[in-house]
N, C-alpha and C positions, 0 to 999 in steps of 0.2 A: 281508541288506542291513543295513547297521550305520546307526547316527544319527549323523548329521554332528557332527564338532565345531566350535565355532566361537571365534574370537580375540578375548579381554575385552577393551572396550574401550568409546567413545562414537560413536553414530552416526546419523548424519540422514539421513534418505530421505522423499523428497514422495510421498504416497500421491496417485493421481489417482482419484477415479468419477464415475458422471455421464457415461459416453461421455468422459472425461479433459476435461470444460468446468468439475470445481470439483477440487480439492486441500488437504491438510493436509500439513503439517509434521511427521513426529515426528520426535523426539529419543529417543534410548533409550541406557543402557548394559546392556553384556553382562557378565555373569562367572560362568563356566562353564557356560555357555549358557542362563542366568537371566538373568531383567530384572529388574535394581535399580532403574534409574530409568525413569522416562518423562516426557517433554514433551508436549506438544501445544500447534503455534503455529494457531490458525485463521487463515484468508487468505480468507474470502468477504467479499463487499461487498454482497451481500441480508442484508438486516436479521432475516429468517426463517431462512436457512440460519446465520448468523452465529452465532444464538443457539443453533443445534444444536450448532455445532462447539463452541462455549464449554461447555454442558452435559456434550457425549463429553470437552474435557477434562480436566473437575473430577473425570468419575465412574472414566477410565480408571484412574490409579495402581492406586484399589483391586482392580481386576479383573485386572491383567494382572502389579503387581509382584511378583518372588518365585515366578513362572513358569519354565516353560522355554519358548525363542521357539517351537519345536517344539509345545507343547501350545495357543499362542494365534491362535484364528481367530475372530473375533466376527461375532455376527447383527445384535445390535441393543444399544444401549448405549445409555442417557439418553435417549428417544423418539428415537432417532435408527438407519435402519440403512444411509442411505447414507454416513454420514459413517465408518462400521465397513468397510467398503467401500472406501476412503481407507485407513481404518488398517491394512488387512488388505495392501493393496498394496503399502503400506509396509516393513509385518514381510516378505515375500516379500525386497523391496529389500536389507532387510539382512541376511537370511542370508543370501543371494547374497556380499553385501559383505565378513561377517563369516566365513563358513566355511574352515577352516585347509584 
């Protein structure tokens, strides 16, 4: 079975966890099935969960850019591992998206 390729480019997919009742935003670019970039918008309105998703996004860049989407599946990032759970949904999203 071969590793999928996938098409460089930019792309956004709503990770859902939590039974799909909370979600993030990423943003990422591809190129050559590396992450050069990453976003993350947070979108909770609990003041508890908020500050998680602000934490996963300051700590992701360094964890994830310079990968391949292939190698990235996270536990737990910044005391946080539902919000990795969200992001993991995510990366699913866009290899689906991005695969030639």
């Amino acid at each position: 079975m071969s590793t999928p390729q996938y098409q460089d480019g930019q792309y956004t997919a709503t990770g859902l966890y939590a039974g799909g009742k909370k979600n993030i935003i990423v943003r990422l670019s591809l190129n050559s099935g590396k992450i050069t970039e990453v976003e993350i918008t947070p979108t909770s309105t609990i003041k508890i969960s908020l500050n998680l998703q602000k934490k996963f996004a300051i700590a992701i860049p360094d964890v994830v850019v310079g990968k391949s989407i292939d190698d990235v599946v996270l536990d737990k990032l910044a005391g946080s591992s539902l919000t990795t759970k969200g992001f993991n949904d995510a990366i699913a999203q866009v290899k689906l998206l991005a695969v030639k």
